[in-house]
LOVEXDREN-930653 format. One record per residue (C-alpha): residue in one letter; x, y, z. Coordinates in steps of 0.5 Angstrom, whole numbers. Last residue first. Layout:
BEGIN
> A:X:Y:Z
...
This chain:
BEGIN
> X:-72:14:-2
> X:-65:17:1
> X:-62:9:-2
> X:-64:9:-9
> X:-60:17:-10
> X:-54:14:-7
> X:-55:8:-11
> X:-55:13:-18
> X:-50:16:-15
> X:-46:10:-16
> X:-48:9:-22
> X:-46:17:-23
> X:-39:15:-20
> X:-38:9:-25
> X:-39:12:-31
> X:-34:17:-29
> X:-29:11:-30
> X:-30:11:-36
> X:-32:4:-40
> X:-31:2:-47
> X:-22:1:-46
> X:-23:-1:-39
> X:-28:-6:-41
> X:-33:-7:-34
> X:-37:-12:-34
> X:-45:-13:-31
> X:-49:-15:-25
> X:-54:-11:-23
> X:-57:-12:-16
> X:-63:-13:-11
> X:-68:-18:-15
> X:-63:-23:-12
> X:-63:-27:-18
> X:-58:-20:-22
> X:-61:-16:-25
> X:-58:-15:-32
> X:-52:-10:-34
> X:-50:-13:-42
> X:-50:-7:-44
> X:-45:-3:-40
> X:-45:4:-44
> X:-48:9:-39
> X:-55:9:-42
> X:-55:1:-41
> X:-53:2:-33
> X:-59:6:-32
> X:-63:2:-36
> X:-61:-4:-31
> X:-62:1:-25
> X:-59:1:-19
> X:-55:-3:-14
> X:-48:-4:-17
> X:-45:-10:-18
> X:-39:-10:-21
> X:-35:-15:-26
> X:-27:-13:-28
> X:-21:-16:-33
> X:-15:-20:-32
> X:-20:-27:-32
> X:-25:-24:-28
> X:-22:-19:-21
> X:-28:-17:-16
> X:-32:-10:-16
> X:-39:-7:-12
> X:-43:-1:-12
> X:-46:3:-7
> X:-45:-1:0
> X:-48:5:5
> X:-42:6:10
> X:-47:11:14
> X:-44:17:14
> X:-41:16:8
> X:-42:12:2
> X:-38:6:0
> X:-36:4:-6
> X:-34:-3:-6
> X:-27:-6:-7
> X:-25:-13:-10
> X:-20:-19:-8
> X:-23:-23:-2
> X:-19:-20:4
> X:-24:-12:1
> X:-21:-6:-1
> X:-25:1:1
> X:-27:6:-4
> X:-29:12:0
> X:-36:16:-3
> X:-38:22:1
> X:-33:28:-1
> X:-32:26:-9
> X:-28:19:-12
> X:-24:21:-18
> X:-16:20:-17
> X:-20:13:-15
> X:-22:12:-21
> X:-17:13:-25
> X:-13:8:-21
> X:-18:3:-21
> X:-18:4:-30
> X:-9:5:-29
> X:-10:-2:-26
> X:-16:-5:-31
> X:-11:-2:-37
> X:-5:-7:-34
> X:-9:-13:-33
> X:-11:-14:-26
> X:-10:-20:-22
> X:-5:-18:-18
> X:-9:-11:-17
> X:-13:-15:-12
> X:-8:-18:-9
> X:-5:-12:-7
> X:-11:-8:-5
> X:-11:-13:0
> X:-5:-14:2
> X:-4:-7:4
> X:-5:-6:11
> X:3:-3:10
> X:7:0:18
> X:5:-7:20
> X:10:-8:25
> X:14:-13:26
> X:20:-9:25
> X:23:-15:21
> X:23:-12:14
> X:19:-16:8
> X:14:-11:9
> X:9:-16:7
> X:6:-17:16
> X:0:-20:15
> X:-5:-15:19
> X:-11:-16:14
> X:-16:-12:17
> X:-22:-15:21
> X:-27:-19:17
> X:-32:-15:12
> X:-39:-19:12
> X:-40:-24:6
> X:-46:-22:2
> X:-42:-20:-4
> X:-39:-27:-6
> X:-34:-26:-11
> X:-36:-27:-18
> X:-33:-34:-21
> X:-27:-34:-24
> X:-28:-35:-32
> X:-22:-38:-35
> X:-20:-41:-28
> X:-14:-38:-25
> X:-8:-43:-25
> X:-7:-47:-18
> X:1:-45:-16
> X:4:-52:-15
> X:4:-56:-10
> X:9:-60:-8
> X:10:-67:-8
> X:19:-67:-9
> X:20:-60:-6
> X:22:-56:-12
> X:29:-52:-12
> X:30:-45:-11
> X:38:-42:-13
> X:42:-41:-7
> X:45:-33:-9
> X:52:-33:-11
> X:56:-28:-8
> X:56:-21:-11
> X:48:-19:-9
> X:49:-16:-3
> X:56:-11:-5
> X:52:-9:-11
> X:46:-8:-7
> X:51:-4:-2
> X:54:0:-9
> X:48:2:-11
> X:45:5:-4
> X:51:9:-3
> X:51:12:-10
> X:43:14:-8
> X:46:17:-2
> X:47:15:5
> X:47:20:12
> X:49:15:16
> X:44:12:23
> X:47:11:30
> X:44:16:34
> X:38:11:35
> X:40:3:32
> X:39:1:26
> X:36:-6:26
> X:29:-2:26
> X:30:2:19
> X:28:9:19
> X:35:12:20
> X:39:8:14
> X:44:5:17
> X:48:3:10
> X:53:-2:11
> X:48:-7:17
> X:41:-4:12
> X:45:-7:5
> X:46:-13:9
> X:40:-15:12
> X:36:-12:5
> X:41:-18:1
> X:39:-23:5
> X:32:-22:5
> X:31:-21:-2
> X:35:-27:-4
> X:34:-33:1
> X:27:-30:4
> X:23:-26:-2
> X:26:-31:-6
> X:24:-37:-3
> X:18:-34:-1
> X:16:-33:-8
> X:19:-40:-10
> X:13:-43:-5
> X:8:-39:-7
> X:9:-41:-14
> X:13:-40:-20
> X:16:-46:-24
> X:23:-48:-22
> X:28:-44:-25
> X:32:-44:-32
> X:31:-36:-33
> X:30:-34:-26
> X:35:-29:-27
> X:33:-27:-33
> X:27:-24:-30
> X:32:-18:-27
> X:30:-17:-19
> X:28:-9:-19
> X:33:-5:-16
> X:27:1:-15
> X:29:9:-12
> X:24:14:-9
> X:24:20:-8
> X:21:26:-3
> X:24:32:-3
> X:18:33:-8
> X:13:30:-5
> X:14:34:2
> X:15:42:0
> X:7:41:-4
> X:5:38:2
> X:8:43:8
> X:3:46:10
> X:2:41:15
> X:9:38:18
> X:12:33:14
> X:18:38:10
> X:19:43:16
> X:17:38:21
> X:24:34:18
> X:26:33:26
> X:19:32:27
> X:20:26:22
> X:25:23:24
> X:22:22:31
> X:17:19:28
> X:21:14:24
> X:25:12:30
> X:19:11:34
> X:17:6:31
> X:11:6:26
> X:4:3:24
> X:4:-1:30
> X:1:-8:30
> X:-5:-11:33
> X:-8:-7:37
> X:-3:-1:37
> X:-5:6:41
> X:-6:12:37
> X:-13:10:37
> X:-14:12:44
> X:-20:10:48
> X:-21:2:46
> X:-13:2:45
> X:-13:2:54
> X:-8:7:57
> X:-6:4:63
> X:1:2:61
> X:3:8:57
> X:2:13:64
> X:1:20:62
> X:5:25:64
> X:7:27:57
> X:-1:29:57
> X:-7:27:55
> X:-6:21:49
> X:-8:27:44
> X:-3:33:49
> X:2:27:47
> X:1:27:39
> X:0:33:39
> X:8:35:43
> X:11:30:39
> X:9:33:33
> X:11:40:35
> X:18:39:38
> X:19:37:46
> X:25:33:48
> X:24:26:48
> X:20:22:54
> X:13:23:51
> X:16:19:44
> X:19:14:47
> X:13:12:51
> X:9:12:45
> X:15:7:42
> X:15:2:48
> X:7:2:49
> X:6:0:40
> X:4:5:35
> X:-2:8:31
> X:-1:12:25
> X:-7:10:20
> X:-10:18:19
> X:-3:18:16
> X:2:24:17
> X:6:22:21
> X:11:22:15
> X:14:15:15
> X:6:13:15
> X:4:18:9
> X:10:16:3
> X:10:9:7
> X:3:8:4
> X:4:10:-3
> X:11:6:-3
> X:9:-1:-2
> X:2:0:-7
> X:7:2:-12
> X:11:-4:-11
> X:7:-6:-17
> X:5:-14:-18
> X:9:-19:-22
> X:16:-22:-23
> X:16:-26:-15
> X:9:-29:-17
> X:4:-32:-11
> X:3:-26:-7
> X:5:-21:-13
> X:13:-19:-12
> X:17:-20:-7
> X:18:-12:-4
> X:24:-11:-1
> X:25:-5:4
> X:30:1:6
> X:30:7:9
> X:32:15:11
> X:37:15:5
> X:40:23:3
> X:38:25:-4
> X:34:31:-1
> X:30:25:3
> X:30:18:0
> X:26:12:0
> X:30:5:-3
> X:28:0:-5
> X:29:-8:-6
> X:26:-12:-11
> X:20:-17:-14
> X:15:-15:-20
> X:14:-9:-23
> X:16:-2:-22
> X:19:-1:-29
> X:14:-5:-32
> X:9:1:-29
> X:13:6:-34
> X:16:12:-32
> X:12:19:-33
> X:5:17:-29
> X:0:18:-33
> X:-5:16:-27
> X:-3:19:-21
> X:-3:13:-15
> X:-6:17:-9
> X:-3:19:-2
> X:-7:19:4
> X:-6:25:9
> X:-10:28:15
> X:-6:26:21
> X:-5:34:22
> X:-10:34:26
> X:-7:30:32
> X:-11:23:34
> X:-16:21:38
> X:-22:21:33
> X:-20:20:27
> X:-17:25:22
> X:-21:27:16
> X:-18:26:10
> X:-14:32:5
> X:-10:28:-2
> X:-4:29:-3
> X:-2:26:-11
> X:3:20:-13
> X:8:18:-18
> X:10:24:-21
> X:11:28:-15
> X:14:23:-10
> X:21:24:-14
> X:23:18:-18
> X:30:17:-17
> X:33:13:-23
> X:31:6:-24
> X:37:0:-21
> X:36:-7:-25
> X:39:-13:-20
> X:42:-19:-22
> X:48:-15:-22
């Protein structure tokens, strides 16, 4: 099999429950975000790179999806920023959850359960007419792609007891996760590795091996499985379906004559251009699934990571595990975050990808920036930031957080 197949990995070791403000016009209990765990016990290169997965419960299958990798290289990225987001939205529990006409009006139609019955008394009642609500008003209404189906909510309250608040601690570790990472020998001899050889594979090999492995195995959350027709699936079960898919002989990729290749990255990338106003999200549909829905809006974060060193990645997730109640880290299309403070959505420090390693903007003081470590901060020609690199190996992620503490001060002046 052209495919390496990981042991389950329950949710606990690989991420931690973070509490977040729910939005306005949605149920409290959408109040989760899943958070990567730095010191995680199984290898990131176990998780790297293209392949399909599975997401259990108890042990007992409940979906299904591919993951093709870095957006232009099928053998890098992590499908860690895949699972993080499924861990929350599958559940209900995601502040992010929102869903299309159909799936709302499915959901008012069942029959009465905790979940459904907030979710309804959000949208004013089971009575209510779906067409007429404008998404203006109601946040749990789509406007470009909905986060979940109705298949999927509808097993999470029937599995309240393990979703529901509360139940956190219950829910990360009957939660687990299995990785049939597509081997890299089997490209060995291949053509080079661009966009275009990424979509094939995602698409001829992925693809067809989900489809089948999702027709075999009818996993609950998966769209092409059908209401009260879903199995109850094991691990075993889902090796042996990938071994089934995989059996006949995947088309190799070959190069069109005078396509392009994937353009190297300069040696020293230039700096992003901060000043760009943030555009809409991202709502590129990655889940590799033909839902058409965008339960994952995580290109951006994806495509920032790709660019990562394996030391700048565990950095960011350090990080993240760190940030304090008032400052949000926010991925931006061009690949970098800021460090936003709340309220407000001040802009406190900036970071984009160089050459596999970081440079930040931060707007405070060069002697503060030189005390903490980064020596080569320097004001940048605008007068107003200050430019410097980030080494993971010399720099604490802390050092960041009270230079943009320092900003936060700067900016209450």
């Amino acid at each position: 099999m052209i495919f390496d197949v990981s042991r389950p990995m329950a949710a606990r070791e690989l991420f931690r429950l973070d509490f977040v403000k729910p939005k306005h016009g949605k149920p409290d209990f959408m109040n989760l975000r899943a958070l990567r765990r730095p010191g995680r016990a199984i290898t990131k290169e176990h998780l790297t790179g293209a392949g399909i997965y599975g997401l259990f419960l108890h042990g007992r299958l409940y979906y299904v999806g591919i993951f093709a990798g870095a957006t232009q290289d099928a053998l890098s990225g992590t499908v860690l920023v895949r699972w993080k987001k499924h861990l929350t939205y599958q559940a209900l529990r995601s502040p992010e959850v929102c869903f299309s006409r159909t799936n709302l009006g499915a959901i008012l139609n069942d029959a009465p359960n905790p979940a459904f019955d907030a979710i309804a008394q959000s949208l004013g009642g089971r009575e209510v007419d779906t067409g007429s609500l404008d998404a203006d008003e109601h946040s749990l209404l789509q406007r470009h792609g909905g986060s979940c189906t109705y298949a999927k909510a509808r097993f999470a309250a029937r599995h309240w007891d393990v979703f529901g608040p509360g139940n956190e601690e219950t829910m990360i570790d009957a939660v687990s996760f299995v990785f049939a990472r597509l081997k890299p020998d089997a490209l060995v001899g291949a053509g080079p590795m661009n966009a275009a050889h990424r979509a094939w594979i995602k698409h001829e090999w992925l693809g067809r091996c989900e489809t089948a492995m999702i027709s075999t195995l009818k996993p609950v959350c998966n769209a092409q499985t059908p209401i009260d027709g879903e199995k109850s699936c094991t691990v075993d079960d889902f090796v042996h379906a990938l071994e089934d898919a995989s059996r006949p002989a995947l088309t190799p990729y070959l190069p069109v004559d005078g396509e392009p290749a994937c353009a190297p990255l300069e040696a020293n990338e230039p700096a992003l251009d901060f000043a760009e106003e943030e555009e809409a999200l991202n709502h590129d549909d990655e889940t590799g699934n033909v839902e058409g829905e965008v339960e994952a809006v995580d290109l951006r974060e994806q495509r920032f990571r790709d660019r990562l060193s394996v030391e700048c990645d565990a950095f960011v997730d350090e990080l993240d595990e760190l940030l304090p109640v008032g400052i949000k880290m926010n991925f931006m299309k061009k690949p970098g975050f800021r460090l936003h403070q709340e309220p407000g959505h001040h802009v406190l420090l900036m970071v984009s990808p160089r050459s596999g390693g970081m440079v930040a903007k931060v707007a405070a003081s060069v002697s503060i920036a030189r005390t903490l470590g980064f020596q080569d901060a320097d004001l940048n020609t605008d007068g107003k930031w200050i430019d410097f690199t980030i080494d993971p190996v010399a720099h604490q992620p802390s050092a960041l957080l009270t230079l943009a503490g320092a900003a936060m001060k700067d900016k209450h002046i």
